[in-house]
C-alpha positions as CSV (number, residue, x, y, z in Angstrom):
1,X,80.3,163.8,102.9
2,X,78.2,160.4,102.5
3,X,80.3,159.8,99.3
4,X,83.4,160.1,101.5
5,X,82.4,158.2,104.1
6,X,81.4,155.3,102.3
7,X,84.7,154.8,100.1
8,X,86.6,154.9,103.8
9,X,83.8,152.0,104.6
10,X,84.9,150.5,101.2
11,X,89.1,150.9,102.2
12,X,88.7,149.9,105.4
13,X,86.7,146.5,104.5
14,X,89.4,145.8,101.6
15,X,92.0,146.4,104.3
16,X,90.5,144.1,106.3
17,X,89.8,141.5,103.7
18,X,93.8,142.2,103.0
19,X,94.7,141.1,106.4
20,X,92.7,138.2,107.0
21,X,94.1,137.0,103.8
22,X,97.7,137.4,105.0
23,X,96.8,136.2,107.9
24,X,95.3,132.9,106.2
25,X,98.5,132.5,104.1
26,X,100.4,130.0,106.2
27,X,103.9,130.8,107.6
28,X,107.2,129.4,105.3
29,X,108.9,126.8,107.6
30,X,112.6,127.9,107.8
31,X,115.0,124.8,107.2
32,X,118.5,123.2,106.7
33,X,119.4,120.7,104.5
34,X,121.8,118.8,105.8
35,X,122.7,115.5,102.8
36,X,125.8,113.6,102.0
37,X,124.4,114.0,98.1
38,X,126.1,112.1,95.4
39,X,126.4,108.9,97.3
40,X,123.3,107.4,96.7
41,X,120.5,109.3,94.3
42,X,118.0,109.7,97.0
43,X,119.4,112.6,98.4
44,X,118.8,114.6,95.1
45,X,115.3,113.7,94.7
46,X,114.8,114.8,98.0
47,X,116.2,118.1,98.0
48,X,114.8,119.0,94.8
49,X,111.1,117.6,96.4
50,X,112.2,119.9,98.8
51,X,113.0,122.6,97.0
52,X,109.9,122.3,95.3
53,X,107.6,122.5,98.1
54,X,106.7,126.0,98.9
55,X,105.9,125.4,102.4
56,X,110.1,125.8,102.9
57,X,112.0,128.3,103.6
58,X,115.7,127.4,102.9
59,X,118.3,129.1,104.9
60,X,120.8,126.8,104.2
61,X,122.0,123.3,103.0
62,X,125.2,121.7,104.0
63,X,127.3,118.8,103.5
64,X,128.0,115.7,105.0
65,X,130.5,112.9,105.0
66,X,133.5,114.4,103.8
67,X,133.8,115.0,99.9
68,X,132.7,118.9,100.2
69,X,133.8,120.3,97.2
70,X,132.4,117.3,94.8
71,X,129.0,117.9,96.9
72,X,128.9,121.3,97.1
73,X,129.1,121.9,93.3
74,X,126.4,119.2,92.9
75,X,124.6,121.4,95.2
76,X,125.5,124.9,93.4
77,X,124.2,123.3,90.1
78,X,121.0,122.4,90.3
79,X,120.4,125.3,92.8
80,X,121.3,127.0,89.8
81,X,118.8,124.7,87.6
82,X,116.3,126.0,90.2
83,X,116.5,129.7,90.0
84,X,117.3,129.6,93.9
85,X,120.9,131.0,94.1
86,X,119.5,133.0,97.0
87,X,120.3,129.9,99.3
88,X,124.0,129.7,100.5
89,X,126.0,126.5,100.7
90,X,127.7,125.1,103.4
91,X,130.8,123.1,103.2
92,X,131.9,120.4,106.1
93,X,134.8,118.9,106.9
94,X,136.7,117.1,104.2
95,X,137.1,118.5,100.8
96,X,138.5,115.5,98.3
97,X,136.8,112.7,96.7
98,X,134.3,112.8,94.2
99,X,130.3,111.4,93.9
100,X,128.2,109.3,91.5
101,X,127.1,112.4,89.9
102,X,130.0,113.7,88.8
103,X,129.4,113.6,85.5
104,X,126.3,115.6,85.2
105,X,128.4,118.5,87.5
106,X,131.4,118.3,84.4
107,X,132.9,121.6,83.3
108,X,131.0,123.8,86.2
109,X,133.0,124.6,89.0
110,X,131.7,125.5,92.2
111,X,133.0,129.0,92.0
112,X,130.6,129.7,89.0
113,X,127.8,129.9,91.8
114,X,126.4,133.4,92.0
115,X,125.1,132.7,95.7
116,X,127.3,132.4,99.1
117,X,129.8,129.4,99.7
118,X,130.5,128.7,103.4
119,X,133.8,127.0,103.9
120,X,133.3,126.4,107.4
121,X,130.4,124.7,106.8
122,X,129.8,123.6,110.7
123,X,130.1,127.5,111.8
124,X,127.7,128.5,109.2
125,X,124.8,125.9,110.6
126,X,125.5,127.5,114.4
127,X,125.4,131.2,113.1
128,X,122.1,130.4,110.7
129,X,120.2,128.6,113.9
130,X,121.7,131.3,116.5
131,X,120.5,134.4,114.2
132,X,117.1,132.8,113.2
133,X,113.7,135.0,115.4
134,X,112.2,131.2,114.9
135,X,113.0,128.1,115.1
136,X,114.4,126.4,112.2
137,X,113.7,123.4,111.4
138,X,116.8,120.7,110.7
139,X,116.4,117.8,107.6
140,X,119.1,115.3,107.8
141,X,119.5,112.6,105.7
142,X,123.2,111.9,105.7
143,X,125.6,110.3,108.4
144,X,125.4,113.3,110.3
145,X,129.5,114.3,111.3
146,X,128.8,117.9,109.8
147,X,125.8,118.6,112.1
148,X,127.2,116.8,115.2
149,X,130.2,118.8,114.9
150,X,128.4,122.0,115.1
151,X,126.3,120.5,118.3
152,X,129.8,119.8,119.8
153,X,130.9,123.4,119.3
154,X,128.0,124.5,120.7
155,X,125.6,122.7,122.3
156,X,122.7,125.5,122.9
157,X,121.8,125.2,119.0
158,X,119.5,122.2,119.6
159,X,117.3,124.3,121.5
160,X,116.8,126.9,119.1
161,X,115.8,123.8,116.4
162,X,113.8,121.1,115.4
163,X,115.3,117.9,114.0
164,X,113.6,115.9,110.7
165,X,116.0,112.7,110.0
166,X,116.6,109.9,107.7
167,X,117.7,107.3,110.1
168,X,117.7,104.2,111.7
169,X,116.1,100.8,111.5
170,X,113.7,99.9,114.5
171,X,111.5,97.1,113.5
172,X,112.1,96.3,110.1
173,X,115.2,96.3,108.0
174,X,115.9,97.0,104.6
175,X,113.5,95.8,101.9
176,X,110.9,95.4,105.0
177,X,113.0,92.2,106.2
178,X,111.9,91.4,109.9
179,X,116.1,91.3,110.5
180,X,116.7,95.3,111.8
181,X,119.4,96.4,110.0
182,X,122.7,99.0,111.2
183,X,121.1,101.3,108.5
184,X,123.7,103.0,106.6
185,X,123.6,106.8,107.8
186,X,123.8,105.6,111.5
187,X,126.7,102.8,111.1
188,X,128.9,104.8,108.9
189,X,129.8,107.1,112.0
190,X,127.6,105.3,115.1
191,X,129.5,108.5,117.2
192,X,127.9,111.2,115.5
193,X,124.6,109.7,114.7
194,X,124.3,109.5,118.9
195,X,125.7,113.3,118.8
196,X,122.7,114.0,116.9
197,X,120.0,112.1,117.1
198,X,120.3,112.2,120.8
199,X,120.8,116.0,121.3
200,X,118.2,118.1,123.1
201,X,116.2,119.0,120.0
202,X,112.7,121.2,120.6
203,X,111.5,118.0,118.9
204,X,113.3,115.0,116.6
205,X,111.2,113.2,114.1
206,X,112.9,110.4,112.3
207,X,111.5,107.9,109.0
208,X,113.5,104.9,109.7
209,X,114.2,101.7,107.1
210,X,110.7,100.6,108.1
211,X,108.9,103.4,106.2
212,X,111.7,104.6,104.4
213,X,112.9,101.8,102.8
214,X,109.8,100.9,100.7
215,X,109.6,104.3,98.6
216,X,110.0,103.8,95.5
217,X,108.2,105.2,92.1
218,X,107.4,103.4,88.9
219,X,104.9,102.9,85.7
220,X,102.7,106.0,84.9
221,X,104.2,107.5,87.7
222,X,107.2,108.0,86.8
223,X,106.3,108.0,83.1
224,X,104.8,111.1,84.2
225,X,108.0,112.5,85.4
226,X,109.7,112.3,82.5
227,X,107.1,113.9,80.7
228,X,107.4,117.0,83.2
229,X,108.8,120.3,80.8
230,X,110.5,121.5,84.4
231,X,113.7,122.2,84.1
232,X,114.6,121.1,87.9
233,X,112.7,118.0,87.1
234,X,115.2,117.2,84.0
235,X,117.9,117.8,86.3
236,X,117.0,114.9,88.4
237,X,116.3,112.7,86.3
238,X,119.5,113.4,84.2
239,X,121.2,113.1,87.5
240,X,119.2,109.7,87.8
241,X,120.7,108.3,84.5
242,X,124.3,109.6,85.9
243,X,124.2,107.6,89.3
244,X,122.8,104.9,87.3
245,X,125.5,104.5,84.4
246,X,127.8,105.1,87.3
247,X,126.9,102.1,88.9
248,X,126.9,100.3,85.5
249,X,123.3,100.2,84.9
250,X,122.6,100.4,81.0
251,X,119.9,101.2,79.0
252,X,116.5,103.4,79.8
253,X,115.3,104.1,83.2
254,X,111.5,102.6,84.2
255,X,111.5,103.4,87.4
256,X,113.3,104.9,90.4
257,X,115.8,102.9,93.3
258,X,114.4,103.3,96.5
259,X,113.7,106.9,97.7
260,X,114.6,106.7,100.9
261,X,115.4,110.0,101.9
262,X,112.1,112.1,100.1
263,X,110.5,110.8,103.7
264,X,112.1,113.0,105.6
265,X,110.9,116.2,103.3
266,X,107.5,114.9,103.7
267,X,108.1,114.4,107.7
268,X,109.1,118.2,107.9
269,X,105.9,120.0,106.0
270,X,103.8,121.5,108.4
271,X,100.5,119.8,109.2
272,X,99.0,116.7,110.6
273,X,101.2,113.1,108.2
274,X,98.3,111.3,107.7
275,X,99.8,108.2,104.9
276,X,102.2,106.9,108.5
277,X,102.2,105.5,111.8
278,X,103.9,107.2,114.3
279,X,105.2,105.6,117.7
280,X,107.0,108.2,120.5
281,X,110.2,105.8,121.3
282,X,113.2,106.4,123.3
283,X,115.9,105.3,120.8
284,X,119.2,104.5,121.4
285,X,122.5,104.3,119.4
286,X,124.7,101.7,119.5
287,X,128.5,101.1,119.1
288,X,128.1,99.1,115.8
289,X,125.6,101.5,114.4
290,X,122.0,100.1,115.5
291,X,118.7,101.8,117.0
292,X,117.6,100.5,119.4
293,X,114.4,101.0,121.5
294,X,115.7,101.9,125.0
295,X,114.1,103.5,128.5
296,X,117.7,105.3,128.7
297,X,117.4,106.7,125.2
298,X,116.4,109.7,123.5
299,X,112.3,110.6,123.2
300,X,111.5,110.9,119.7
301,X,108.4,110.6,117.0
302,X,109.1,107.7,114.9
303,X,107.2,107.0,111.3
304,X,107.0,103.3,112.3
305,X,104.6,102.3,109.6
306,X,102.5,103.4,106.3
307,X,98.7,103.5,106.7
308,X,99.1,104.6,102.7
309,X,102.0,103.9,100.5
310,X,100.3,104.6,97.3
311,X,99.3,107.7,98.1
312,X,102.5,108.8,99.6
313,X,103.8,107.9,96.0
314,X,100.7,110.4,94.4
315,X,101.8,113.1,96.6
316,X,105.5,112.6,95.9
317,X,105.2,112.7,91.8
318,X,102.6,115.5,92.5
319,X,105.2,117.8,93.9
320,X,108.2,117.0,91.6
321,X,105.9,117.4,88.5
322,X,105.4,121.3,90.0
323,X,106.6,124.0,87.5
């Protein structure tokens, strides 16, 4: 009887030890990824920083700013690269026109993708928020037509999420000029950036051209990037050398362009963002495209500042080296 009774003692301590373990395993964050990729290159090292953090759960990426079918296979592919065909792909509105990344995506076609294409990109987003138990968490880094669409066919969907955007310009510009700038996804459609950023979100967090706009990565840094065996990793930076030549830039690769949009992945992991400054502004969006700071605008968290750049850099190359 003793013998009995202690191996239930024993079970019921490992059960326990079993729980407190689940229980100490942090939640996955459920997200879209919402990118006009193939534009400019910092869309693809975002989303594969993204896809390479573990703290995400991806329900979904979509795309942005018309040229769905070029984006969409640039999406399929390196989803494929990634071993995540699990994640469906949303198409938005407006299908021709191809990317800077074209070349890399030669000879697959987006049909080859094993996982679920959404052709009605916009409906997909409102069914994937609508049917989530949680809250899902929105990244946007693109000019933001695809998502304010879906917020203009139903409205109710920015209550069920959280926002995470690349976006805006509030006291620097581009390069860190003192001159604010009409950043680029905000003045290429000023109507739906407002859409957007200005919906009733649980919360919006956005990394403006004042934090944004001085990521970049270089020396051993990205030396060490190169010398990552990860296949994902390869992808980018053959996707890297793609953009580049596209642009008509010869010759080996030293270092990246600037990374704008890997802020907004780092913005969206769960926990306290100790490398930036944040500032709770009401933000406003203009005709011609700018943010401004406005008692009539919309609250939101704004990375203002870095209180560490550098390390923001570590932390970058430390999750895009992960196998």
């Amino acid at each position: 009887m003793r013998a009995i009774v202690f191996r239930l003692s024993v079970l019921a301590v490992v059960f326990s030890a079993c729980i407190v373990l689940r229980a100490a395993e942090p939640a996955k964050i459920p997200v879209i990824y919402d990118t006009d990729i193939g534009d400019d290159i910092d869309d693809t090292w975002a989303f594969v920083m993204m896809l390479k953090s573990p703290q995400f759960d991806v329900k979904l990426v979509s795309t942005d700013c018309l040229k769905s079918q070029a984006r969409g296979k640039l999406l399929a592919k390196l989803l494929t690269v990634a071993g995540r065909t699990d994640v469906p792909i949303a198409l938005g509105p407006g299908a021709e026109g191809g990317t800077n990344q074209d070349a890399w995506t030669e000879g697959y076609s987006l049909q080859d993708y094993p996982g679920k294409i959404h052709e009605d990109g916009v409906q997909a987003i409102i069914d994937t928020i609508n049917n989530s138990p949680e809250p899902i968490t929105v990244i946007a880094v693109g000019p933001l037509q695809t998502m304010a669409a879906a917020l203009e066919k139903d409205p109710g969907i920015a209550r069920k999420a959280h926002f995470v955007g690349m976006h805006g310009s509030v006291y620097k510009g581009y390069g860190g000029s003192d001159k604010i700038s009409a950043e680029y996804n905000v003045r290429r459609d000023a109507a739906a950036a407002r859409t957007a950023l200005c919906a009733p979100w649980r919360s919006t967090v956005i990394t403006p051209l004042d934090t944004c706009g001085l990521v970049n990565v270089g020396g051993t840094r990205y030396q060490a990037l190169k010398a990552c065996g990860c296949p994902l990793t390869k992808a980018l930076l053959e996707n890297y050398q793609a953009w580049a030549e596209k642009r008509g830039q010869q010759g080996e690769l030293t270092a990246s362009s600037t990374l704008f949009d890997t802020v907004a992945i780092y913005l969206a992991l769960p926990g306290e963002k100790d490398l930036v400054t944040f500032e709770s502004l009401k933000i406003a969006v203009t005709e011609d495209g700018f943010t401004k700071v406005d008692p009539a605008g919309a609250e939101m968290k704004v990375a203002v500042d870095w209180k560490d750049l550098e390390s923001y850099r570590d932390l970058l190359v430390k999750i895009l080296v992960r196998e």
